[in-house]
Rosetta silent file (secondary structure, phi, psi, omega in degrees, C-alpha in Angstrom):
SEQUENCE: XXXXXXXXXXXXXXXXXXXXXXXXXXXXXXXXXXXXXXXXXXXXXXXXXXXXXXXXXXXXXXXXXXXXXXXXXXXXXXXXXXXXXXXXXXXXXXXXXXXXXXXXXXXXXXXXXXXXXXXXXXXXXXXXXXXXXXXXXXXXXXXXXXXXXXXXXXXXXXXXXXXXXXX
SCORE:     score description
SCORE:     0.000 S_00000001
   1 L     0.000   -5.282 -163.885   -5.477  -16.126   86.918 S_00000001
   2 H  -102.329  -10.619 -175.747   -2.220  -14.654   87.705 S_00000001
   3 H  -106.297  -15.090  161.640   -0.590  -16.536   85.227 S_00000001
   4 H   -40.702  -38.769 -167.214   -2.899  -15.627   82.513 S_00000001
   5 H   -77.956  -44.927  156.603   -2.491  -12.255   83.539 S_00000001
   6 H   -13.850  -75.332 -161.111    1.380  -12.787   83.203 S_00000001
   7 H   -67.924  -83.770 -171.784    1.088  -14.186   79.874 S_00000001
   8 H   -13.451  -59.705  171.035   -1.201  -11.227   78.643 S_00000001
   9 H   -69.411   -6.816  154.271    1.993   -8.393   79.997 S_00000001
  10 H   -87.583    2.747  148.116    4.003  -10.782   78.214 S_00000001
  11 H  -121.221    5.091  165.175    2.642  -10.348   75.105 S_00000001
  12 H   -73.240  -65.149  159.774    1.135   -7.067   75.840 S_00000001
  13 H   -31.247  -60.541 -116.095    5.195   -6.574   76.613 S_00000001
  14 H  -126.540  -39.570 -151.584    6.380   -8.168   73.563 S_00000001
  15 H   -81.791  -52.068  177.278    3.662   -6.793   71.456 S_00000001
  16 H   -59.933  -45.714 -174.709    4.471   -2.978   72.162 S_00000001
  17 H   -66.277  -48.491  172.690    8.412   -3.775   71.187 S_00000001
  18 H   -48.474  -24.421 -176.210    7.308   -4.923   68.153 S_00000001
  19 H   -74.509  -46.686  162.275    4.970   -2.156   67.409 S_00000001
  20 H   -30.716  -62.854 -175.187    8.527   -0.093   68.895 S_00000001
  21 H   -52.119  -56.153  167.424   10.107   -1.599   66.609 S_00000001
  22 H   -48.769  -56.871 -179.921    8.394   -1.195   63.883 S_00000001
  23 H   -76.484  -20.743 -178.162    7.794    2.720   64.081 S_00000001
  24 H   -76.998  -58.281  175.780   11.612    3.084   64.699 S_00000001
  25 H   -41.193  -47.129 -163.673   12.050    1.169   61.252 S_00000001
  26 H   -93.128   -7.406 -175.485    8.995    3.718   59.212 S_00000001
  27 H  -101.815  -51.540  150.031   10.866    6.641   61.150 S_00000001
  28 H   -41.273  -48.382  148.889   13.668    5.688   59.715 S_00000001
  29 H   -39.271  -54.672  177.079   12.525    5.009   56.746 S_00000001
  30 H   -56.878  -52.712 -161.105   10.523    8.372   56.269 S_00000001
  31 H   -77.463  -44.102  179.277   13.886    9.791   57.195 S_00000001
  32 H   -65.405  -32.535 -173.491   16.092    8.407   53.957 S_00000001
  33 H   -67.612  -39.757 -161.829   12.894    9.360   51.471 S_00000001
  34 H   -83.432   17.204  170.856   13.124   12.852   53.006 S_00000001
  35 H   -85.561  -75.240  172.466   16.932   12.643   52.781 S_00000001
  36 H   -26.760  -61.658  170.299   16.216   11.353   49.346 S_00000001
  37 H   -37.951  -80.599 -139.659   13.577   14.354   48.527 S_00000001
  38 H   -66.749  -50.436  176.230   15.870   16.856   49.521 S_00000001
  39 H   -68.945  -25.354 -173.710   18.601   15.526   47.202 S_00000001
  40 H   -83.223  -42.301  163.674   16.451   15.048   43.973 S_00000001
  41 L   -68.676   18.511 -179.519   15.351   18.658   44.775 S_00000001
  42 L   -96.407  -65.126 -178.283   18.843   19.666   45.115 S_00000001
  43 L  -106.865   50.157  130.527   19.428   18.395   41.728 S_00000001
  44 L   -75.088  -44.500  177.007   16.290   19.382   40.231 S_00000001
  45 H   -71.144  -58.594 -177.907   17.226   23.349   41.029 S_00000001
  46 H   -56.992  -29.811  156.603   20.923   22.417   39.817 S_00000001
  47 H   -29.838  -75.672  173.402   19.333   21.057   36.916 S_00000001
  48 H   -40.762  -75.399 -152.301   16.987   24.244   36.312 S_00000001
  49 H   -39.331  -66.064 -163.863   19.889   26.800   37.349 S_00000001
  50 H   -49.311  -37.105  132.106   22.597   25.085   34.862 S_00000001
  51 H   -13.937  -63.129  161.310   19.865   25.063   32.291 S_00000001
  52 H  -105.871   30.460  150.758   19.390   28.836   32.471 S_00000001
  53 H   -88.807  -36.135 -153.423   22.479   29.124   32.414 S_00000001
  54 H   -79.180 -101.845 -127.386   23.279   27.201   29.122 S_00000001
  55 H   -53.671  -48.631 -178.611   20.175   29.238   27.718 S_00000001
  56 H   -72.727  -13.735  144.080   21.534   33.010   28.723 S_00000001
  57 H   -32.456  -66.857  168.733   24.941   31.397   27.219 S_00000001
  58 H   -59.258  -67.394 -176.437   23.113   30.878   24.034 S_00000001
  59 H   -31.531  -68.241  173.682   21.024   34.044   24.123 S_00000001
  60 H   -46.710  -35.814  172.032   24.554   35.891   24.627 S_00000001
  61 H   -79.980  -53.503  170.971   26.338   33.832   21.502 S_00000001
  62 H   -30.611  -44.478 -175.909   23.280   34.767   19.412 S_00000001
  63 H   -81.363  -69.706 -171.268   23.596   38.961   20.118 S_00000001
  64 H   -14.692  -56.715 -146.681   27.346   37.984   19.647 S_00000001
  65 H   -77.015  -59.794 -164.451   26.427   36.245   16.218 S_00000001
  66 H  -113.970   -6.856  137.415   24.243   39.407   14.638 S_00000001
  67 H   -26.435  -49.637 -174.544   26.110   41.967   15.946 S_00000001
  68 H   -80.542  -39.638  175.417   28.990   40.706   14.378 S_00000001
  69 H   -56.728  -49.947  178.722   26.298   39.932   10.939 S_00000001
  70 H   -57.078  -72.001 -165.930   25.334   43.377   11.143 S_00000001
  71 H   -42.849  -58.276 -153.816   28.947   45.174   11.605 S_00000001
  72 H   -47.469  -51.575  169.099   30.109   42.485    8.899 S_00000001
  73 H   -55.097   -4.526 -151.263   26.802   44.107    6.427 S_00000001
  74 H  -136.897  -41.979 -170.486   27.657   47.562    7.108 S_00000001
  75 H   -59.216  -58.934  179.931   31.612   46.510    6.557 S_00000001
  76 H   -44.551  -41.730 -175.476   30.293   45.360    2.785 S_00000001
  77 H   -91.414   19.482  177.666   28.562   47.901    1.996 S_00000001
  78 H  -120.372   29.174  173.490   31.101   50.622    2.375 S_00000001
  79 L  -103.302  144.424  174.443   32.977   48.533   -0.329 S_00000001
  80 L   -76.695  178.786 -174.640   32.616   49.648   -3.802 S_00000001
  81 L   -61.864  -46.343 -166.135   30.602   47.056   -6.054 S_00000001
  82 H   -74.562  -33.552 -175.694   33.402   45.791   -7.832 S_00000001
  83 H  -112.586   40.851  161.899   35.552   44.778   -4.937 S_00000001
  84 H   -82.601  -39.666 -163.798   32.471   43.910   -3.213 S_00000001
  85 H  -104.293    7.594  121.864   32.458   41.533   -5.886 S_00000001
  86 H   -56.093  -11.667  163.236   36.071   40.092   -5.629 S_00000001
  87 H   -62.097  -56.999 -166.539   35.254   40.011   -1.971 S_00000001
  88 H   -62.980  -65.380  171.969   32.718   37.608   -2.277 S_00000001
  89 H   -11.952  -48.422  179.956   34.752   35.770   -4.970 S_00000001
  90 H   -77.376  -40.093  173.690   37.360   35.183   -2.512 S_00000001
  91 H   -58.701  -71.915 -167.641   34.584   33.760    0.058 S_00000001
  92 H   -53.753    4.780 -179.537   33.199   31.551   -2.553 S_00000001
  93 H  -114.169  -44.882  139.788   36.599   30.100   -3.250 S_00000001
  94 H    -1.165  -84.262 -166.846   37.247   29.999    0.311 S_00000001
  95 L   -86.013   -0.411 -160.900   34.732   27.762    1.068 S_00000001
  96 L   -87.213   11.717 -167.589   34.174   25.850   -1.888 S_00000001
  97 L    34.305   42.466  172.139   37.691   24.362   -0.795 S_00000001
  98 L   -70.175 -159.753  162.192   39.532   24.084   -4.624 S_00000001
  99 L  -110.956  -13.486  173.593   42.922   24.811   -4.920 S_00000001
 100 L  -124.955  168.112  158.099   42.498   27.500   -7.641 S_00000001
 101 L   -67.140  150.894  160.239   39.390   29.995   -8.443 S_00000001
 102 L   -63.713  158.007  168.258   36.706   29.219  -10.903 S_00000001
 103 H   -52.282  -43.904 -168.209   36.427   30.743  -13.918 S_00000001
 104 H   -86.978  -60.308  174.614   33.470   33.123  -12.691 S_00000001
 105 H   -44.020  -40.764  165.402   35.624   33.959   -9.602 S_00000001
 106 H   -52.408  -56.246 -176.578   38.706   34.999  -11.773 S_00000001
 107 H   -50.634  -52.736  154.774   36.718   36.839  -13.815 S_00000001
 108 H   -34.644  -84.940  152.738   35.400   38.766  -10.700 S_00000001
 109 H    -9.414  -73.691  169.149   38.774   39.434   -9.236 S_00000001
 110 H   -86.228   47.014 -178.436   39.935   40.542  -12.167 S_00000001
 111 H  -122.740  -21.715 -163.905   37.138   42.513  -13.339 S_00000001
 112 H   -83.697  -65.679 -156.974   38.103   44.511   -9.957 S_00000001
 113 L   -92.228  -27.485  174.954   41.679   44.573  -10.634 S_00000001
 114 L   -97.796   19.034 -170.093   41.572   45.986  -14.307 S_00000001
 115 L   -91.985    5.111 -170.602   39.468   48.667  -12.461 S_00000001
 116 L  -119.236  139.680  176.220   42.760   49.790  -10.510 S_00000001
 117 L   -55.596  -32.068  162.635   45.777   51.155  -12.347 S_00000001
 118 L  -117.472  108.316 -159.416   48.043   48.906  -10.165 S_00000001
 119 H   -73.347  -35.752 -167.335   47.452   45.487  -10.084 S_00000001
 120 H   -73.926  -33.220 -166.458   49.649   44.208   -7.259 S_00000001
 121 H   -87.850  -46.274  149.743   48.036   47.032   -4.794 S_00000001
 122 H   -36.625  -36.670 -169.582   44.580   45.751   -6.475 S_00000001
 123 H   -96.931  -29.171  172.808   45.491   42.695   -5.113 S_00000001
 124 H   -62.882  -66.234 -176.579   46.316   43.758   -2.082 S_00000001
 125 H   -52.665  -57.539  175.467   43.015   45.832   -1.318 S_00000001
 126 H    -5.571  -81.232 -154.707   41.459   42.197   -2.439 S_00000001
 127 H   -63.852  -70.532 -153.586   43.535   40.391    0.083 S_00000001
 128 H   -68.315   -1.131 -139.314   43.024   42.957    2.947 S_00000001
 129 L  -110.152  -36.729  168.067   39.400   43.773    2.170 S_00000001
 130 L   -98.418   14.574 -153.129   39.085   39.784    3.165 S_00000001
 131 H   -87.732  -50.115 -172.969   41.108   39.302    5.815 S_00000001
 132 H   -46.335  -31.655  174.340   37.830   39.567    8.052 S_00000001
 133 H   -62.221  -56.958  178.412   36.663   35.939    6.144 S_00000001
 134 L   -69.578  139.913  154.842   39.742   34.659    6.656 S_00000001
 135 L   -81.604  124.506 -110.512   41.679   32.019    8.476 S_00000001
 136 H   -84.197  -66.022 -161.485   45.803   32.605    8.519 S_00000001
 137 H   -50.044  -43.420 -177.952   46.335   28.969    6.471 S_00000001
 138 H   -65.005  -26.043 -154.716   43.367   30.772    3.752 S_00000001
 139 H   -69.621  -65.964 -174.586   44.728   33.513    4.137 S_00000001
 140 H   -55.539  -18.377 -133.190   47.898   32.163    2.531 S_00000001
 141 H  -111.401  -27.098 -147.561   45.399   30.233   -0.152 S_00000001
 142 H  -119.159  -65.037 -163.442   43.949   33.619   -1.278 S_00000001
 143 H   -81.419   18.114 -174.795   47.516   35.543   -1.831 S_00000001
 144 H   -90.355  -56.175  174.148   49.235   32.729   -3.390 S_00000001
 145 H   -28.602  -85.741 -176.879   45.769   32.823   -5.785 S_00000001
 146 H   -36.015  -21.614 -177.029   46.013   36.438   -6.180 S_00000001
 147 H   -85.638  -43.816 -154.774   49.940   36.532   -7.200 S_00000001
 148 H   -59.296  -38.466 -147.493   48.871   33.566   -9.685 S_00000001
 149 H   -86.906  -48.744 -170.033   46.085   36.194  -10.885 S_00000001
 150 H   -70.770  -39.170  179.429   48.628   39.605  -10.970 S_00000001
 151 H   -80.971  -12.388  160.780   51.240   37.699  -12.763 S_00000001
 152 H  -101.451   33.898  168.637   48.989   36.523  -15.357 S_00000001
 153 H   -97.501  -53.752 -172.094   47.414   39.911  -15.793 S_00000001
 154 H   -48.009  -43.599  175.408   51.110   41.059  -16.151 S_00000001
 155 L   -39.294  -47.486 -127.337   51.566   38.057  -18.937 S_00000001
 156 H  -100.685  -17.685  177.559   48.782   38.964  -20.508 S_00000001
 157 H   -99.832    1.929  157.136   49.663   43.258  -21.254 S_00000001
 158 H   -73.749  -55.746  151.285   52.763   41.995  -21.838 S_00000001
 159 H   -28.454  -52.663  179.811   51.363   40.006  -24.616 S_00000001
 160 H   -96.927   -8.107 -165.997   49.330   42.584  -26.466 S_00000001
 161 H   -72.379  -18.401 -173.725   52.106   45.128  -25.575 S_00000001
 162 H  -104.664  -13.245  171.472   54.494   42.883  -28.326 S_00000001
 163 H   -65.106  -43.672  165.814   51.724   42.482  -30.336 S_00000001
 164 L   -46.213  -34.938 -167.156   51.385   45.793  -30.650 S_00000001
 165 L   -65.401  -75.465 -166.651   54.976   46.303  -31.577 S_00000001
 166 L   -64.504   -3.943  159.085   54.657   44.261  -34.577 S_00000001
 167 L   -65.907    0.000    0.000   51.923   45.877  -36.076 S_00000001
């Protein structure tokens, strides 16, 4: 019986380190998922934060956005109608990216421009009245247009001015 009894604390023995063993392994274990937890909930809130950050980013470019739509409406309207309407003319030519105005834009422009006694100063008020639209290469796009427009205005009262003559 004693060696029965032996064998039994030697696998009684042998039985517990494995069980030891075992629980050291799930203790470890337990310990990388909550190592693991801790990081995916690290970068779930850095997720979240960076998130409302982006969004009060946006929110803030948005008030930016119609603040600036508003001043820009309130800028328009304290233009008279006509060079309200050589304003836009210069936007629409602007963007439609030709190299000269349309026909409906000249005609704007100059419908503006025979409303001022001096066309080169007319052209000017145009030019400066748009500068808020503009970028410095359009910029240049718009007074080389506008010279093209004052010197054939000039052409053109030159024109009726000899016509005139000869009658």
């Amino acid at each position: 019986m004693g060696l029965s009894n032996l064998r039994k604390q030697q696998y009684q023995q042998t039985l517990n380190e494995e069980r030891n063993h075992h629980t050291q392994q799930l203790a470890e274990k337990d310990k990388q998922i909550e190592d693991l937890l801790g990081k995916y909930k690290g970068e779930v809130f850095r997720h979240q934060q960076d998130n409302q950050e982006k969004d009060r980013i946006i929110r803030l470019k948005d008030s930016i956005i119609n603040d600036y739509r508003e001043r820009l409406g309130h800028y328009l309207l304290t233009l008279s109608e006509l060079l309200r309407g050589a304003v836009k003319a210069v936007i629409d030519y602007v963007q439609s990216g030709y190299r000269s105005f349309s026909y409906r834009q000249e005609c704007d422009v100059k419908r503006y421009m025979n409303s001022q006694p001096d066309k080169e100063n007319a052209a000017g008020k145009v030019l400066n009245a748009s500068l808020p639209f503009l970028k410095s290469d359009e910029c240049e796009r718009v007074k080389g247009q506008l010279s093209y427009i004052v010197q054939d205005m000039k052409e053109e009262r030159q024109q009726s001015q000899s016509r005139g003559f000869h009658m």
